[in-house]
C-alpha positions in Angstrom: 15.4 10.6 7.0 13.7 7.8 8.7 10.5 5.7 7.0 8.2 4.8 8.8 6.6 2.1 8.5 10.2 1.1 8.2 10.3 -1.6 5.0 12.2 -4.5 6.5 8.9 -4.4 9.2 6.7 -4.7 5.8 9.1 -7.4 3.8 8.3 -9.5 7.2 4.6 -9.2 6.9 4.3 -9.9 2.9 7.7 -11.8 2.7 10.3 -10.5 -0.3 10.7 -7.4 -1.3 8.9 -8.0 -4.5 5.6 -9.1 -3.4 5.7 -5.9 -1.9 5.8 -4.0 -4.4 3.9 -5.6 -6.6 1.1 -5.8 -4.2 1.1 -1.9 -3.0 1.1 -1.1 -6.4 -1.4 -3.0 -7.5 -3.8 -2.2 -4.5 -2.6 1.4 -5.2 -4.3 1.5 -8.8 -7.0 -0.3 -7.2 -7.2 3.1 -4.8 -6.6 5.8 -7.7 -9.4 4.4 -10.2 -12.4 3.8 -7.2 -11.7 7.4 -6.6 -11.4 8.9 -10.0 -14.5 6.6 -10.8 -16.3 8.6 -7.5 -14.8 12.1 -7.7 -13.8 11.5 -4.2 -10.4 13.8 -3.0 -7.3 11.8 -1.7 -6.6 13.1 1.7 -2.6 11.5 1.0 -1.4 9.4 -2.1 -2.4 5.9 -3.1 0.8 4.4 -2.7 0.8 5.6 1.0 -2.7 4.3 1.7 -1.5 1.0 0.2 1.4 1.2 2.1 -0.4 1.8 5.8 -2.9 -1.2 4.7 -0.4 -3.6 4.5 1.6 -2.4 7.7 -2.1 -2.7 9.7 -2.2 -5.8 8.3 -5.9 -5.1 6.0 -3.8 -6.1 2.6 -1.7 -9.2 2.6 -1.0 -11.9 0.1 -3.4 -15.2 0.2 
């Protein structure tokens, strides 16, 4: 089973493996409580949402 968006292709955007992580999960709660907070339906989970974000380049470390 392939990933996609593969994570070496994210590690190059952010730049370790940890600052990865630590920013999709944090942009992931970020995700989960504005829609608890709104009652609005996920259409896919918070983590993936995060995940596309970074690899279209919307999320990135400053």
């Amino acid at each position: 089973m392939m990933l996609y968006p593969p994570v070496a292709d994210l590690v190059d955007k952010i730049g370790s493996r940890y600052q990865l992580v630590n920013l999709v999960a944090r942009r992931a709660r970020v995700i989960s409580s504005e829609a608890e907070e709104k009652q609005i339906p996920l259409e896919k989970k918070p983590v993936s949402s995060a995940i596309d974000e970074v690899f279209t380049g919307k999320l990135s470390i400053e």
